[in-house]
C-alpha positions as CSV (number, residue, x, y, z in Angstrom):
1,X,37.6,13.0,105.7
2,X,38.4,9.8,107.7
3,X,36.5,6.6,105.9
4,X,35.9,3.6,108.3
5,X,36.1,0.0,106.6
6,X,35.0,-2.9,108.8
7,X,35.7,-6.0,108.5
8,X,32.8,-9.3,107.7
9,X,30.9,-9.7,110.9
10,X,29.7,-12.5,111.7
11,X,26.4,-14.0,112.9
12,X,23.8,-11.9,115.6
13,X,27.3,-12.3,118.5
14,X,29.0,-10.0,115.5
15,X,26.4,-7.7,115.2
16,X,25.7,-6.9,118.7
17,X,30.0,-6.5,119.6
18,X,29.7,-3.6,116.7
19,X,26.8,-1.8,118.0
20,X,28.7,-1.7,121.6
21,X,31.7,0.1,120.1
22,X,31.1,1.5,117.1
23,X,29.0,4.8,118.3
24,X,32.3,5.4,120.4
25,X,34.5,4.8,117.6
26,X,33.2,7.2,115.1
27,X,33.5,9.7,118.2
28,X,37.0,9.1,119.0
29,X,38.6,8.8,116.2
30,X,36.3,11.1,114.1
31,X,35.1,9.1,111.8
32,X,32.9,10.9,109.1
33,X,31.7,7.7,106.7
34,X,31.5,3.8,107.7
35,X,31.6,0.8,105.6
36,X,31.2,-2.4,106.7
37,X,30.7,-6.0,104.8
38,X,27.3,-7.7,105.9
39,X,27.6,-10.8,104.0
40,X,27.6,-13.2,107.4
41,X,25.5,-10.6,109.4
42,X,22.7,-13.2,109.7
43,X,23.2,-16.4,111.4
44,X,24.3,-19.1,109.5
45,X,25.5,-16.8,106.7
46,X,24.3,-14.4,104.5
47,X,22.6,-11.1,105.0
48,X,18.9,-10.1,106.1
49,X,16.3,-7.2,105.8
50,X,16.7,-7.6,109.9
51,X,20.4,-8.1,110.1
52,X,21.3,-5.0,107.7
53,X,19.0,-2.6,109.8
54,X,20.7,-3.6,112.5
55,X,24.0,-2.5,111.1
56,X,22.6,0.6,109.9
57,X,21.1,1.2,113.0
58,X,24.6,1.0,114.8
59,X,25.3,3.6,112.5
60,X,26.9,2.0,109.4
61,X,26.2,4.3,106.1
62,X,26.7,1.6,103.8
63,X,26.9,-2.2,103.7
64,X,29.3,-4.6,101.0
65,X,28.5,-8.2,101.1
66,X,30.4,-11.1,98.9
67,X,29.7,-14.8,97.8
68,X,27.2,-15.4,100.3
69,X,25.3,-12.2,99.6
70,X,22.6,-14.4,97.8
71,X,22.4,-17.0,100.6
72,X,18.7,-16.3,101.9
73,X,16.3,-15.5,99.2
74,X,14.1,-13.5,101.3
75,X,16.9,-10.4,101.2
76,X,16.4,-10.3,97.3
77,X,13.7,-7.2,97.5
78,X,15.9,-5.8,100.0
79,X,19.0,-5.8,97.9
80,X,17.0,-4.5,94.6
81,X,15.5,-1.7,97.3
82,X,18.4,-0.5,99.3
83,X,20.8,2.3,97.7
84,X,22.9,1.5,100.2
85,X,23.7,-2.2,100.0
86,X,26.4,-3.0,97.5
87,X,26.5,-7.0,96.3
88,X,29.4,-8.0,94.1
89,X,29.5,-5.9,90.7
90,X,30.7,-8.7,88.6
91,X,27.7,-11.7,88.6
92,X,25.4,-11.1,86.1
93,X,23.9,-8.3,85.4
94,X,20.4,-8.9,84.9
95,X,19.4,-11.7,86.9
96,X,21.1,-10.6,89.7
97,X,19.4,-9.0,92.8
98,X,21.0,-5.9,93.7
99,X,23.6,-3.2,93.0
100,X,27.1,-3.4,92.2
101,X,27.9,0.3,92.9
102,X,26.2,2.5,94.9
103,X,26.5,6.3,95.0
104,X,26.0,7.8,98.8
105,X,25.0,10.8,99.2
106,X,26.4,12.1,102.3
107,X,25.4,15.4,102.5
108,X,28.7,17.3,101.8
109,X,29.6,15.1,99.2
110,X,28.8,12.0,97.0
111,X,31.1,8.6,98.0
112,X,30.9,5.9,95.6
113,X,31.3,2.2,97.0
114,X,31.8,-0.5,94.5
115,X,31.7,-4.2,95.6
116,X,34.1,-6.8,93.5
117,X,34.3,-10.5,93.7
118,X,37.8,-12.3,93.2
119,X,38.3,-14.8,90.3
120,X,40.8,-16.9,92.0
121,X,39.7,-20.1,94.0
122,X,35.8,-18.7,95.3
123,X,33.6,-18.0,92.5
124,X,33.7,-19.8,88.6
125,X,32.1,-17.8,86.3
126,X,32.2,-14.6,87.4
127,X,33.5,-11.8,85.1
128,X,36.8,-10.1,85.4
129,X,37.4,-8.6,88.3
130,X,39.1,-6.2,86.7
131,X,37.6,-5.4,84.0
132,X,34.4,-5.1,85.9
133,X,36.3,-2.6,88.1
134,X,37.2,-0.6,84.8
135,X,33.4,-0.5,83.6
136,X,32.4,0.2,87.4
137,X,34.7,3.8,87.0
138,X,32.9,4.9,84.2
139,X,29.6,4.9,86.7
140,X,31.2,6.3,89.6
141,X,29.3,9.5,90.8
142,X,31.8,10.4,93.8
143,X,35.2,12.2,93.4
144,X,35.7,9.8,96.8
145,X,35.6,5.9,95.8
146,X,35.9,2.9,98.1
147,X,36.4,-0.6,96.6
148,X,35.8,-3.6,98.8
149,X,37.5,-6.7,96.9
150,X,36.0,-9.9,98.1
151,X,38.4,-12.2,97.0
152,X,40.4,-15.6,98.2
153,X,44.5,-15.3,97.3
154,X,46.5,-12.5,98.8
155,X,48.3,-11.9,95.2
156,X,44.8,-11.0,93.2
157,X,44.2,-8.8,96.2
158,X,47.8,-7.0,96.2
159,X,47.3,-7.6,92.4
160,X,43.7,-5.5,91.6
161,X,45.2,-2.9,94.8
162,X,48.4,-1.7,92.5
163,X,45.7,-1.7,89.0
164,X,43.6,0.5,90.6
165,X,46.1,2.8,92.0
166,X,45.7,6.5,91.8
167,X,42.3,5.8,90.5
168,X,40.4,5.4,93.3
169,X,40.6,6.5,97.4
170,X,41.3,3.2,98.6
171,X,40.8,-0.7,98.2
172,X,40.2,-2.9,100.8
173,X,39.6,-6.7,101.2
174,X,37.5,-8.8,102.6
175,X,36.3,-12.6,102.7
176,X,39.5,-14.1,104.5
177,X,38.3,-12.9,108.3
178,X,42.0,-12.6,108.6
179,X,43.2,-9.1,109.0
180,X,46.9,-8.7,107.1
181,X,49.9,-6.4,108.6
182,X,49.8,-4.8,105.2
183,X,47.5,-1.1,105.5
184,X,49.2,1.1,103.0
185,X,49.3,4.4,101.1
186,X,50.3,2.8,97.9
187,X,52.8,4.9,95.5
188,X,49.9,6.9,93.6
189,X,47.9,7.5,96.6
190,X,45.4,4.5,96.9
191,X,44.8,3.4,100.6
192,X,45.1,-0.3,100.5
193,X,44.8,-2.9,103.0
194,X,45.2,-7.2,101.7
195,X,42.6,-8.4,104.7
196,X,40.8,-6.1,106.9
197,X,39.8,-8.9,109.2
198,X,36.3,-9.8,110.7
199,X,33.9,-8.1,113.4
200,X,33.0,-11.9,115.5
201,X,33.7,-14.0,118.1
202,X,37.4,-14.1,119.1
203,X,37.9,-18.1,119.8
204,X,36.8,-19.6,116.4
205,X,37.9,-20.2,112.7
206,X,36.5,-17.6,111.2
207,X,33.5,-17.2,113.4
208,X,32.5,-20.8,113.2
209,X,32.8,-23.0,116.2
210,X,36.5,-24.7,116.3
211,X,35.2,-28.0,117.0
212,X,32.9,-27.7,113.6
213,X,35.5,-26.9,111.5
214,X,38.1,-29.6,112.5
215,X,35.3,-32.4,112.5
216,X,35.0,-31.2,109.2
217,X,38.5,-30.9,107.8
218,X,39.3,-34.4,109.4
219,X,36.2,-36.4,108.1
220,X,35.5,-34.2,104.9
221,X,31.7,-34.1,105.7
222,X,29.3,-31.4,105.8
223,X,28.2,-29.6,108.6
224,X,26.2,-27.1,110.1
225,X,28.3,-23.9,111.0
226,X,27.0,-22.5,114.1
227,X,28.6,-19.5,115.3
228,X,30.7,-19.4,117.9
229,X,30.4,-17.7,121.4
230,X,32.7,-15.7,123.6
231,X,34.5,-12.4,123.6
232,X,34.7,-10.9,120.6
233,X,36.6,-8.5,118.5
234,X,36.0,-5.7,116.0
235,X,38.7,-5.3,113.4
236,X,38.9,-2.0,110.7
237,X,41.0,0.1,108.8
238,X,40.9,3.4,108.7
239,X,41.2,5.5,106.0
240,X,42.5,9.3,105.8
241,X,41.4,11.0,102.5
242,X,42.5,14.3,100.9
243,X,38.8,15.6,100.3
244,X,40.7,17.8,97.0
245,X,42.3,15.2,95.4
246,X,40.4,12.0,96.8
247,X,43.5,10.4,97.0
248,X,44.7,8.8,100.8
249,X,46.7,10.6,103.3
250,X,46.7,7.9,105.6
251,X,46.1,3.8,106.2
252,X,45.1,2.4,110.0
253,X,44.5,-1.3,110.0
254,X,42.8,-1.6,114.1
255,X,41.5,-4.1,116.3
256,X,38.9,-3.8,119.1
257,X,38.1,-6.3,121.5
């Protein structure tokens, strides 16, 4: 089975650039389940009822998201509703719209997608990342599990990557827009990548317009981040699983512009 984890896209520009390639994607390189993280899929961050259809509509099977999952209020039902949105496991449980874990049933067989939030220098409060992912094993339904960790430092990615080794398919991260030279089998068969990298507009920090962000590291005042323009690029990593043992064959970090 070959597992296709994309990186954030960013904005309405991000959205469109992966419905143009992704259909051909999946064909060529025979991709049999997608994952992508929403969380900037609407513009000016955060994710929609519109913006995830739209991804699902491309012909994503299941969504991720991160610390701007809860940016517009009017995705709340949505996440509550949709088994296949996954928000970040370890806010409260409780008050918290949405589902941590998700268990997809893809016809052949069940793949479990869990969403984790770093601890490191993005989110205070949050529990432990990972001793949320512990807890978030004991609910897995799928032999097949996917872990997108949504974190800030490269070490508690590389860090939560080796923990989790041999116990599930494969951990990827998100958050940094970045994609990292790093996609691995690591030693007890976990597909791991640091970064994955973002789906957006080529020329810009992160998606944002470059002018925006330097007026704003050089005067430390807010502003708006509007979403660049421009070509664009999808970025991914592929994943090739043993379907018997669950456990990676193969890691393909990729870039699409």
């Amino acid at each position: 089975m070959r597992i296709l984890c994309i990186g954030d896209v960013v904005g309405n520009i991000g959205c469109s650039f992966l419905r143009s390639k992704l259909p051909v994607l999946k064909r060529v390189k025979g991709i049999d389940f997608v994952i992508c993280n929403g969380e900037n899929s609407a513009d000016g961050n955060g994710i929609t009822p519109a913006s995830a259809k739209h991804l699902f509509d491309s012909g994503v099977d299941a969504i991720t998201l991160g610390n701007h999952a809860f940016r517009r209020k009017e995705a709340f039902d949505y996440l509550d509703e949709s088994p296949f949105v996954a928000r970040p496991l370890n806010f409260p449980e409780g008050t918290t719209p949405g589902h941590g874990i998700i268990n997809v049933d893809t016809g052949r067989r069940i793949i479990t997608v869990i969403n984790l939030m770093g601890n490191m220098n993005i989110e205070s409060g949050l529990a432990c990342a990972f001793e949320t992912a512990d807890r978030a094993l004991e609910k897995a339904e799928g032999k097949i599990i996917i872990v997108d960790f949504h974190a800030e430092t490269t070490s508690e990615k590389r860090a939560l990557g080796y923990y989790l080794d041999g116990r599930v398919t494969a951990v990827f991260g998100t958050h940094t827009h970045v994609q990292t030279s790093d996609a691995q089998v690591l030693p007890k068969g976990t597909g791991y990548i640091t970064d994955v990298g973002m789906t957006g507009p080529i020329n810009s920090v992160l998606g944002v317009k470059t002018e925006i962000i330097i007026e704003k590291l050089k005067t430390k005042l807010p502003q708006r981040f509007d979403i660049a323009s421009g070509d664009c690029k999808l970025e991914a990593v592929i994943f090739d699983v043993d379907e018997k043992s669950a456990l990676c064959k193969s890691a393909e970090s990729i870039r699409i512009e």
